[in-house]
C-alpha positions, 0 to 999 in steps of 0.5 A: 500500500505505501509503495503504491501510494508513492508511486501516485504521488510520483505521477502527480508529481510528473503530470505537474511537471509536464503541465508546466513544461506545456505551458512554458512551450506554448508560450514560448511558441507565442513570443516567437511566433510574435517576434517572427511576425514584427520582423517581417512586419519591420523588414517588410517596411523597412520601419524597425527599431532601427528605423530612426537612425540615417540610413540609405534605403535600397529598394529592389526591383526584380522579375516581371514589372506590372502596376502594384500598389503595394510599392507604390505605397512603399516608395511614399513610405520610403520617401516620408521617412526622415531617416532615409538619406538616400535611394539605391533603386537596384534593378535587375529584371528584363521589363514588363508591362508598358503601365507598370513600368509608366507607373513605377517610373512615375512613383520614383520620379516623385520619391526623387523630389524628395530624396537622392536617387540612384539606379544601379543595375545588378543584371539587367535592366532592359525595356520597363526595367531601363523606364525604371533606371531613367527615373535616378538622376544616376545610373551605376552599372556592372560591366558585364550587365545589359541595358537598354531594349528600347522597344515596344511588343505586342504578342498574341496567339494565332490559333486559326490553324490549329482550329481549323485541324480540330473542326472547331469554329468562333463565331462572333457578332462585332459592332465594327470590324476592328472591336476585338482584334486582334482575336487569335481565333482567324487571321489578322486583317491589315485594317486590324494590324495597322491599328496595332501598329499604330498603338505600338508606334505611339507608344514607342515614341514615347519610350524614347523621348523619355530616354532622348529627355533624361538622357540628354540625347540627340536624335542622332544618339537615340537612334544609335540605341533605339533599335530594340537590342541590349547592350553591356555595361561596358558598351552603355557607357560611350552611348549614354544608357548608364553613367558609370560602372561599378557595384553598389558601392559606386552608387552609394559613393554618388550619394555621398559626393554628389547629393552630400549624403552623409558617409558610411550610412548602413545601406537597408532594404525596404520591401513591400508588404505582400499583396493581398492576393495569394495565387498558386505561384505565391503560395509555392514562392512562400515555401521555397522561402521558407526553405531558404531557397531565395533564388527560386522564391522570388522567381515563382512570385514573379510568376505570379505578377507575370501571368497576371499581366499577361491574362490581363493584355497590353503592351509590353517593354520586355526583353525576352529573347527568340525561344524564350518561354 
């Protein structure tokens, strides 16, 4: 009986433990959870506990450019923190759609009236993404990157061929003979591709009297780079496209000689916060970074913007060489 009463109380004693243990764990998960969330909530807005002090912010620009609202409130974020002495716009990425790149130069062009910016192109910055470089008052380039792609595309699918195999016929009644073309269901009719012409051509003009304006170009220069290829950081320089070659460091040396931005200020990344959609692509993007697999991460949110502004048509400003899916 005394051994059995012993062996109770040694089983109270053990659950006691066990429940204090439970209880220490799971509040430790919370705090960390917690903790977890506040600097991804921080790092995503760049506004941590050291947000206070000067610093230089770097906000990258990657993948496929389409209109996002949520950097455009992260350039105003950017360009209201007093903290923030200077921009590095880094930027590698081969373009996107005409309305984003319009609308991420213009968010830079207005964060640029209150803060010293700096493009550097770790990469490519080539079509939407030399929009993007246009809008610094500096360009810094690598060597070995690409820059330029000055151009306009309009792509579509012509699958009246493939129809016709299957037996397959689209019927459609149009108010007039140019509402919805091109259709990709029949051939293109001059009429229509004309007016496509007509729409990439305006457009074209535009992107390069951007260049020709902040790049201080004659006609005779633009020419020279307008042509629609891509052109090294080496060959950028003697034609204009960039101002100088170098890394980071370059850039932020600019700052610092130029636009008196205070010497050795940490250099701090400031990122979106993620958009309220959450896609198929996001979803398989948040468990490579989850991973570690950074690379393969942002690769596959990319997906997801690039998919998203293709479904959605218009032009693009993207340099996708011939074979590329």
């Amino acid at each position: 009986m005394a051994a059995d009463a012993e062996l109770l109380i040694d089983r109270r004693r053990l659950r006691r433990k066990l429940s204090l243990w439970r209880v220490l764990g799971i509040g430790g998960l919370v705090v960390a959870v917690g903790a977890v969330g506040l600097r991804a909530r921080s790092g995503s807005e760049g506004l941590g506990f050291g947000a206070v002090r000067p610093q230089i912010a770097r906000v990258s620009v990657s993948g496929f450019i389409a209109g996002s609202e949520a950097t455009a409130k992260l350039l105003k974020r950017v360009g209201e923190a007093s903290a923030v002495q200077g921009v590095v716009v880094s930027i590698n990425s081969p373009g996107g759609s005409t309305t984003g790149s319009e609308e991420l130069y213009r968010n830079l062009r207005q964060l640029a009236e209150k803060k010293p910016v700096v493009a550097f192109v770790d990469g490519t910055a080539a079509s939407g993404a030399y929009i993007t470089a246009l809008a610094a008052d500096h360009i810094v380039a690598r060597e070995t990157s690409l820059v330029g792609s000055i151009g306009v595309l309009f792509q579509y699918p012509e699958v009246s061929g493939l129809l016709d195999k299957v037996g397959v016929k689209v019927e459609a009644i149009k108010s007039s003979p140019l509402k919805a073309e091109p259709s990709g269901f029949a051939p293109t009719s001059p009429e229509a591709r004309a007016a496509l012409a007509s729409v990439v051509g305006d457009t074209y003009a535009w992107f390069k009297g951007l260049v020709a304006e902040r790049r201080k170009m004659s006609d005779q220069q633009l020419a020279a780079v307008s042509d629609g290829r891509v052109f090294s950081g080496r060959q950028s320089i003697p034609l204009k496209l960039v101002d100088e070659l170098g890394s980071e460091r370059q850039a932020v040396a600019w700052l610092e000689s130029e636009r008196k931005v205070a010497k050795n200020l940490p250099v701090t990344d400031w990122k979106p916060r993620s958009e309220s959609d959450f896609g198929l692509w996001s979803a398989l993007g948040t468990g490579a970074n989850l991973l570690g697999l950074d690379g393969l991460s942002a690769r596959l949110r990319g997906l997801e913007t690039e998919t998203r502004a293709l479904t959605e048509g218009g032009l693009l400003v993207l340099w996708r060489p011939a074979g590329t899916p």
